[in-house]
VMD Tcl script that draws the C-alpha trace (Angstrom):
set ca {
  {7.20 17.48 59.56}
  {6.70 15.49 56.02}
  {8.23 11.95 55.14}
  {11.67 11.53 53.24}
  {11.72 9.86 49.76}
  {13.67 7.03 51.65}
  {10.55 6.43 53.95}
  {12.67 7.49 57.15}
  {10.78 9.83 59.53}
  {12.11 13.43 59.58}
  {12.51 13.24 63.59}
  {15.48 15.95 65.75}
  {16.56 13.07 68.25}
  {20.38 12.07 67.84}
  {19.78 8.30 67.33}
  {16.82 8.66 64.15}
  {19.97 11.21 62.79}
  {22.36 8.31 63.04}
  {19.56 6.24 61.64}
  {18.68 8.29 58.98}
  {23.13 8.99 57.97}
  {23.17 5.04 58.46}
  {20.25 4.50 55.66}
  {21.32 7.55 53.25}
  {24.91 5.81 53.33}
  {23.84 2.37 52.89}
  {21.27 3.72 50.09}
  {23.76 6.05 47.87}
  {25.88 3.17 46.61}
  {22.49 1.72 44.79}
  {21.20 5.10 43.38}
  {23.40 5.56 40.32}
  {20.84 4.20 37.30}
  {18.84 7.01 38.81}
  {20.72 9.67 36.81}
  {20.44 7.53 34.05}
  {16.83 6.93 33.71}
  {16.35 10.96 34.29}
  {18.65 11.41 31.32}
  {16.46 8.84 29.40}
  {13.26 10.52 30.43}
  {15.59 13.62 28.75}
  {16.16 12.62 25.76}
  {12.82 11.38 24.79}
  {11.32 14.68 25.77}
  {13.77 16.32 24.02}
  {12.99 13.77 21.15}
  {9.36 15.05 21.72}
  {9.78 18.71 21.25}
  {11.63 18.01 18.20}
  {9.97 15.84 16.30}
  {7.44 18.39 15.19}
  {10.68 20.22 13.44}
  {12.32 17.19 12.13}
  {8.81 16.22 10.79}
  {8.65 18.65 8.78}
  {12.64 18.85 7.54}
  {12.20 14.99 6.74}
  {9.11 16.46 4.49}
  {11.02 19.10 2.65}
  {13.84 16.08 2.10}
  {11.36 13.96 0.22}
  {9.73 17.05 -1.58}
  {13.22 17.27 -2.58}
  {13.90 13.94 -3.23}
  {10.92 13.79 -5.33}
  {11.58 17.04 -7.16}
  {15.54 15.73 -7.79}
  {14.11 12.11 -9.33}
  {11.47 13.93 -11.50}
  {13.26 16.36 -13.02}
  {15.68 13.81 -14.43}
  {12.78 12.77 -16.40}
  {11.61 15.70 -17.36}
  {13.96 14.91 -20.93}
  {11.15 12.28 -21.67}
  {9.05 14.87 -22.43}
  {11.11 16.78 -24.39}
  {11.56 16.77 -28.86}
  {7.26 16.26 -29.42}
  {6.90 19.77 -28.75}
  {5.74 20.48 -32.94}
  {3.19 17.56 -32.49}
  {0.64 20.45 -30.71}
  {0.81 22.04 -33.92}
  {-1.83 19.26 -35.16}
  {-2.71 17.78 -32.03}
  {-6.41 17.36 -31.44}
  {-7.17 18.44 -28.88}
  {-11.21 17.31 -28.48}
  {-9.89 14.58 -27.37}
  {-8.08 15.36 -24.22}
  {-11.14 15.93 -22.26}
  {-12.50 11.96 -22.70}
  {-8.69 10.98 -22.22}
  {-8.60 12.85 -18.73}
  {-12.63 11.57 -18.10}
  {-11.74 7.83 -18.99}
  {-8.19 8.62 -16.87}
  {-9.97 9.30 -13.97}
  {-12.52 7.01 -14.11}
  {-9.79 4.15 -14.12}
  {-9.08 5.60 -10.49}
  {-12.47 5.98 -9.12}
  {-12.55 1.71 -10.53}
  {-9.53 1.24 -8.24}
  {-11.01 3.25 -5.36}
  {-13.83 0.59 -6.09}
  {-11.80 -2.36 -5.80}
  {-10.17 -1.36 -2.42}
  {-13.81 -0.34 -1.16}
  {-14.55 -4.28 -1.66}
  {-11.75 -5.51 -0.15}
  {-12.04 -3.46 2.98}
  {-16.22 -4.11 3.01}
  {-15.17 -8.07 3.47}
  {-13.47 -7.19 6.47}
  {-16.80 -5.73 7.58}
  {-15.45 -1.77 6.56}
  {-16.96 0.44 4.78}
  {-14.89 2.98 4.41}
  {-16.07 6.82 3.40}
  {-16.18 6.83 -0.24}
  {-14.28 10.33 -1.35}
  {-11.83 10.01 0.75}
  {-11.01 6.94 -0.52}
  {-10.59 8.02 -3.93}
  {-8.21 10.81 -2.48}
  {-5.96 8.27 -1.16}
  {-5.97 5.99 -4.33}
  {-4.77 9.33 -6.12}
  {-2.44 10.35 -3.35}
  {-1.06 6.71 -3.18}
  {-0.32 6.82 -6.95}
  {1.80 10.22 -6.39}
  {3.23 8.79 -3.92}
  {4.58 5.97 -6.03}
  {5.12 7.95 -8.74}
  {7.42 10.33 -7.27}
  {10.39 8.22 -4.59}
  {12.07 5.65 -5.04}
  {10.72 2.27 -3.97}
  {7.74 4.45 -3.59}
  {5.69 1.63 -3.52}
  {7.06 1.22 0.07}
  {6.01 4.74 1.14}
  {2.73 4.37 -0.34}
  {2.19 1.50 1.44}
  {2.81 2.71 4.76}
  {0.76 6.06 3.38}
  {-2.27 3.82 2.95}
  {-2.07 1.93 5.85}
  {-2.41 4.80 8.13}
  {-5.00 5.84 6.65}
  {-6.82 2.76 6.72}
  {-6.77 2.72 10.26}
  {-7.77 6.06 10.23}
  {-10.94 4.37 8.54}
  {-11.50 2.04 11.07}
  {-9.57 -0.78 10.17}
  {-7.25 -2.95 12.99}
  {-4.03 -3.81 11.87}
  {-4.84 -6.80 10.85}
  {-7.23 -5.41 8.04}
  {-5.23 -2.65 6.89}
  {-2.65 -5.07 6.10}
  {-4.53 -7.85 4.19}
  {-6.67 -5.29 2.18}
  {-3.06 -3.68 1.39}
  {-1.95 -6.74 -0.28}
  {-5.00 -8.09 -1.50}
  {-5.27 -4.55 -3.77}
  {-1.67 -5.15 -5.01}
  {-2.81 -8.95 -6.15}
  {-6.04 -8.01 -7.35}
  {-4.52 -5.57 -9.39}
  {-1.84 -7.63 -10.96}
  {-4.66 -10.48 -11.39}
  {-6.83 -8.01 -13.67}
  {-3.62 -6.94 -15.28}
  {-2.45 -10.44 -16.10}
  {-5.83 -11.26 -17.62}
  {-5.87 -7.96 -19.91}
  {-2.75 -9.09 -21.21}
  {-4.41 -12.48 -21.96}
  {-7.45 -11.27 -23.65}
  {-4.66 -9.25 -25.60}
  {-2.88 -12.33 -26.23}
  {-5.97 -14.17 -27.67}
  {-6.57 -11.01 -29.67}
  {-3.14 -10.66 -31.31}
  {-2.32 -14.86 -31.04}
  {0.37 -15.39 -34.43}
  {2.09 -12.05 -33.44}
  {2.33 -13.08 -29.44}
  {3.59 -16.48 -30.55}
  {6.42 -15.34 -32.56}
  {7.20 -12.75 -29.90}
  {7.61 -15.73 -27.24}
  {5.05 -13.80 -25.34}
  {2.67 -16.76 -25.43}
  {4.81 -18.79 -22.25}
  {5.44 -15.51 -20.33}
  {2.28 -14.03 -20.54}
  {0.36 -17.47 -19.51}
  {2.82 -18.19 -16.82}
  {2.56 -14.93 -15.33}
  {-0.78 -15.14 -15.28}
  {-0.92 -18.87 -13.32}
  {1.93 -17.90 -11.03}
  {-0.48 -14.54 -9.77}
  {-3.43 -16.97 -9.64}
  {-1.89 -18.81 -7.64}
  {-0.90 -16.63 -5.03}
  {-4.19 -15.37 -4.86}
  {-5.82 -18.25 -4.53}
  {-3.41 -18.51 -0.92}
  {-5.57 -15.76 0.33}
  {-8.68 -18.45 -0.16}
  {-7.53 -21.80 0.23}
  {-5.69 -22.99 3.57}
  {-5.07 -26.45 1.89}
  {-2.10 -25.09 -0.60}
  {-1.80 -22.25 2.02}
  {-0.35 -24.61 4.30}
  {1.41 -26.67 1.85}
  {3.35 -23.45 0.59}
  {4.25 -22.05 4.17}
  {5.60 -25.94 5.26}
  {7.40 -26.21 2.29}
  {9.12 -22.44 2.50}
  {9.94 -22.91 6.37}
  {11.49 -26.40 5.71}
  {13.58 -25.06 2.98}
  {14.42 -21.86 5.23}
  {15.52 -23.87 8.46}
  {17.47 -26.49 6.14}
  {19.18 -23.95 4.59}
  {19.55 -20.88 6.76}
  {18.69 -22.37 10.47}
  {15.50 -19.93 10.72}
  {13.32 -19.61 11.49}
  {14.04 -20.66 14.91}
  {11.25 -21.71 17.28}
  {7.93 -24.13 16.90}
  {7.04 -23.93 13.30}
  {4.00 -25.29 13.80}
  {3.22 -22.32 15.70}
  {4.14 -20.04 13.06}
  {2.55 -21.36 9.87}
  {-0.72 -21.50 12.12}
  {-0.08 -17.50 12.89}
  {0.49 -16.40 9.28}
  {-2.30 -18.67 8.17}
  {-5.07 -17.32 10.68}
  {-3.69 -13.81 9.46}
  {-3.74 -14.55 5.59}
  {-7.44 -16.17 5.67}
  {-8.82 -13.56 8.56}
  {-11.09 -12.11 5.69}
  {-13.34 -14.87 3.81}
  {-13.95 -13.73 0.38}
  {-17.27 -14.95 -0.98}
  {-17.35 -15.26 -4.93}
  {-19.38 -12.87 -5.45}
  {-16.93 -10.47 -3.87}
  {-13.98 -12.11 -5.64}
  {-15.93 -11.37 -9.19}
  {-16.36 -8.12 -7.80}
  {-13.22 -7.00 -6.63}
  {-11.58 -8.42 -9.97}
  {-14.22 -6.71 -12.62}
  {-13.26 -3.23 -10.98}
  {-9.53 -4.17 -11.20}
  {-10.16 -4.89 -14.88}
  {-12.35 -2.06 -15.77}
  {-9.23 0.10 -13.67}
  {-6.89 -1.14 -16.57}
  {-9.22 -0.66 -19.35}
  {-9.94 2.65 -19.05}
  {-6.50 3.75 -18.69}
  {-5.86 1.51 -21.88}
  {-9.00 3.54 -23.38}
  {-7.08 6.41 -22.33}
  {-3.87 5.76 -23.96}
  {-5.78 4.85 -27.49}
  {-7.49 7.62 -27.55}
  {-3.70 9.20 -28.05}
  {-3.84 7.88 -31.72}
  {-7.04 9.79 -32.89}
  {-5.56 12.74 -31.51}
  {-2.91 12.66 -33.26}
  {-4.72 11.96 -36.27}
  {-3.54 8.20 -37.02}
  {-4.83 4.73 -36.94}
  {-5.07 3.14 -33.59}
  {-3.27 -0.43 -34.05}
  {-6.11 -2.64 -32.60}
  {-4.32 -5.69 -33.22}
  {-1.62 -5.39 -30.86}
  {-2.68 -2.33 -28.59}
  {-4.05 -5.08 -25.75}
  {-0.84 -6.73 -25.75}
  {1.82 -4.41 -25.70}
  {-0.36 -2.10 -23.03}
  {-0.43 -5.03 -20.70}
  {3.20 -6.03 -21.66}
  {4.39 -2.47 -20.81}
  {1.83 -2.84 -17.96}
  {3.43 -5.58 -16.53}
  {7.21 -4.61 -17.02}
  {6.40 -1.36 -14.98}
  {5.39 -3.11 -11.90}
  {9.53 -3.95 -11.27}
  {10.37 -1.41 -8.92}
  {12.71 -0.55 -11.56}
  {11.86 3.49 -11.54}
  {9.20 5.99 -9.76}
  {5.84 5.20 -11.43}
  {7.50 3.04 -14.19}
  {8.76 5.55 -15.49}
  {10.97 5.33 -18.82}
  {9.78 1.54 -18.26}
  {6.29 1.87 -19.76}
  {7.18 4.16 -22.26}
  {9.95 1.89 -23.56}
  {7.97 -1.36 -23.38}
  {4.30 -0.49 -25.38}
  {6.45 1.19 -27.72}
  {8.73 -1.25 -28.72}
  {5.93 -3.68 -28.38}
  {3.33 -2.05 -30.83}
  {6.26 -1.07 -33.26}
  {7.09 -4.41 -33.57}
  {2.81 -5.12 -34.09}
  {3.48 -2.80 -37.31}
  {2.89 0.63 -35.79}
  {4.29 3.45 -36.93}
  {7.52 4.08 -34.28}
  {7.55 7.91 -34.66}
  {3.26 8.52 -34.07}
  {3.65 5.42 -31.38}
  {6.53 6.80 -29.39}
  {4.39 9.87 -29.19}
  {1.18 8.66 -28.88}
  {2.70 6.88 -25.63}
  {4.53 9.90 -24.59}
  {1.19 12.25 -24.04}
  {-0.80 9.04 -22.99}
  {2.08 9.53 -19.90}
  {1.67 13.08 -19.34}
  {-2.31 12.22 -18.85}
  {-1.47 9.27 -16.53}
  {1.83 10.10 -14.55}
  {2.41 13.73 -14.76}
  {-1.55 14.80 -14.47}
  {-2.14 12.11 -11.63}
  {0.70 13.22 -9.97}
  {0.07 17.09 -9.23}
  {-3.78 15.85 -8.59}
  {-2.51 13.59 -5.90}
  {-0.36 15.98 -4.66}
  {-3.08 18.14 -4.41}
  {-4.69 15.36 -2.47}
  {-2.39 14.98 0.03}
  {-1.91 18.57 0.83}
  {-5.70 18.71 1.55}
  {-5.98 15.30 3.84}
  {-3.39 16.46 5.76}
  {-4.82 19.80 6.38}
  {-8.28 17.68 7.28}
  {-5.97 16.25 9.74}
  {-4.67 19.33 11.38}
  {-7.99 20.45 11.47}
  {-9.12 17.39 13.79}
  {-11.16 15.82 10.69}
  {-9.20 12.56 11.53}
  {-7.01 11.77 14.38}
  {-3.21 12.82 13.96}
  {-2.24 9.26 15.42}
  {-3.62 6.74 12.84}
  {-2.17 3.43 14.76}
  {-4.35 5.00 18.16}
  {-7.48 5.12 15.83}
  {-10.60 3.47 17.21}
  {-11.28 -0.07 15.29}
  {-14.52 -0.92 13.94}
  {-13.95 -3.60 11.74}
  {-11.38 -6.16 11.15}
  {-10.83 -9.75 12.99}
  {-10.34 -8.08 16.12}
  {-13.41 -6.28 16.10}
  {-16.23 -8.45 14.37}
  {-15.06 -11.98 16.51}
  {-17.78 -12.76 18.98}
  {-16.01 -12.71 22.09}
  {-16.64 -16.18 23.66}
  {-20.19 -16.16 25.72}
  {-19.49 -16.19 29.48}
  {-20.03 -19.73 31.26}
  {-23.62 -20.37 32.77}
  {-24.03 -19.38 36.43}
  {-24.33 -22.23 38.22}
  {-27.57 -23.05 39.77}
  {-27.75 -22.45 43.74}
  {-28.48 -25.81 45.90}
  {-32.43 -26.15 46.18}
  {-31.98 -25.33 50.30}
  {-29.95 -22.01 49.70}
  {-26.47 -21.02 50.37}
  {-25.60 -22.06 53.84}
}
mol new
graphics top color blue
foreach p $ca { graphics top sphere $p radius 0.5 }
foreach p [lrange $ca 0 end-1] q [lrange $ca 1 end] { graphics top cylinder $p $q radius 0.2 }
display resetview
């Protein structure tokens, strides 16, 4: 007649009955966590049907987030409106060619960082994410943060492992500040007497050192090491953690930091695009001065862009904004430039790199995410196959040799 969940037999005699009562009422008192876990099971389904819906309400929040930070800025932009009168405007298209450029040199950079971890990742939609990434930054707070997370999904979507995604992540953000630091230097050597009485001499070359040196972690173990003992030692003394074998640790985030081996050739690489990235927005932003039908101020253009540059990497405000505007303004006045043409020569550089770049990536996003409803790449970026990355290029260790069977046979 079937079997109970309880494993009793479903039998008519009077003593399996008084069995069966005898089991049910020893069982009941040790059945209440089963409620609980069906409640559990519940909730996440529950959480399940509604995450679709909250998906997209937690979308329309940052839209609005995004719309609520930008239009506060929207001010910037306002009291140049008479400089169209005589604007030039043959030059906008090489300002938005050189603009772009600067991006596809970025998209270039993270293309080499990814190939050393044996990825090569599909070319345009790469540069879609570089642009999406930037609106992304350019439009939250600590945006940075979201485009982070925004990257890494999608370079697992590429084929990365986690491992990968990660390193290449913060091996852009150093190569970038690397190239950055050493435009401001060749603008430094450029405009020396004026740097020097600016005191930008000592924070210029120690900026540069200091993000030398932490790139140089990502090649070296030897100061790797050193670093990571010395930070742990000063950690534990001071706050008690971490707590555990430290040994352990600095050999996990050391075997994680070096997982990719950079040859030079790809480190002269990687750099050059970072560099030509920065020039040719700084190529964009001169050609501002032309346009507006005054000098360009050679001497001290290098500089203050990398200056301002540099200052807008705080996570101060979305994009730098306000931040970069201030800073290669107040530098270049104080090269001799002109403050009214400079202020606006820096304001419509901005509207060509932050308000352009941001509807393009915009634009960007909207369209990878519709490749992604349309099964173009899996919705669940963390479930992505991996095809490159420390996990996937190790040689898995060879399998012992079979050992030879006794000349008379196997008794």
């Amino acid at each position: 007649m079937g079997t109970r969940p309880d494993g009793v037999g479903d039998d008519k005699s009077g003593s399996d009955a008084g069995a069966v009562a005898a089991t049910d009422a020893t069982v009941t008192p040790s059945t209440p966590s089963a409620p609980s876990a069906t409640s559990r099971r519940r909730v996440r389904r529950a959480l399940r049907k509604a995450w679709p819906t909250a998906r997209i309400v937690i979308g329309f929040g940052l839209v609005g987030v995004a719309v609520w930070v930008l239009s506060s800025k929207t001010s910037e932009l306002e009291g140049f409106s008479t400089v169209f009168r005589t604007f030039n405007w043959w030059w906008v298209p090489p300002a938005v060619a050189v603009e772009i450029g600067s991006y596809y040199c970025f998209a270039a950079m993270q293309f080499e960082l990814l190939k050393a971890g044996h990825l090569r990742a599909p070319w345009n939609p790469l540069v879609k994410l570089t642009f999406a990434s930037q609106a992304i930054t350019n439009s939250l707070p600590i945006g940075n943060a979201f485009a982070s997370v925004y990257g890494f999904r999608w370079f697992r979507r590429f084929g990365a492992d986690n491992t990968l995604a990660v390193w290449a992540l913060i091996g852009t953000l150093v190569a970038a500040s690397v190239s950055l630091s050493l435009l401001a230097i060749l603008g430094l050597g450029v405009a020396t007497q004026e740097g020097a009485s600016l005191d930008l001499v000592p924070v210029l070359i120690g900026t540069f050192i200091v993000l030398l040196g932490i790139g140089s972690l990502f090649v070296y173990e030897r100061p790797l090491h050193a670093v990571l003992s010395w930070a742990l030692t000063f950690s534990v003394a001071v706050t008690g953690r971490p707590r555990g074998d430290t040994v352990a640790l600095i050999d996990r985030v050391i075997a994680w930091m070096t997982a990719v081996r950079l040859s030079w050739s790809q480190i002269g690489r990687i750099i050059t695009w970072g560099t030509l990235n920065w020039l040719l927005d700084c190529a964009c932003f001169t050609m501002m001065f032309p346009a507006l039908g005054v000098p360009i101020p050679w001497k001290g253009l290098l500089l203050a862009y990398g200056a301002g540059q540099l200052a807008a990497s705080l996570p101060i405000t979305p994009g730098g904004l306000g931040v970069v505007e201030g800073s290669i303004t107040v530098a270049l006045v104080a090269f001799g430039g002109a403050e009214t043409s400079t202020a606006y020569a820096v304001l419509l550089y901005r509207v060509i790199s932050f308000w352009m770049i941001l509807l393009v990536g915009w634009l960007f996003i909207g369209q990878l995410a519709l490749q992604v409803r349309r099964g173009r790449w899996p919705r669940q970026a963390l479930s992505t196959e991996v095809e490159a990355g420390p996990v996937a290029y190790e040689t898995p260790p060879s399998p012992p040799a079979p050992t030879p069977a006794p000349p008379g046979g196997a008794e």
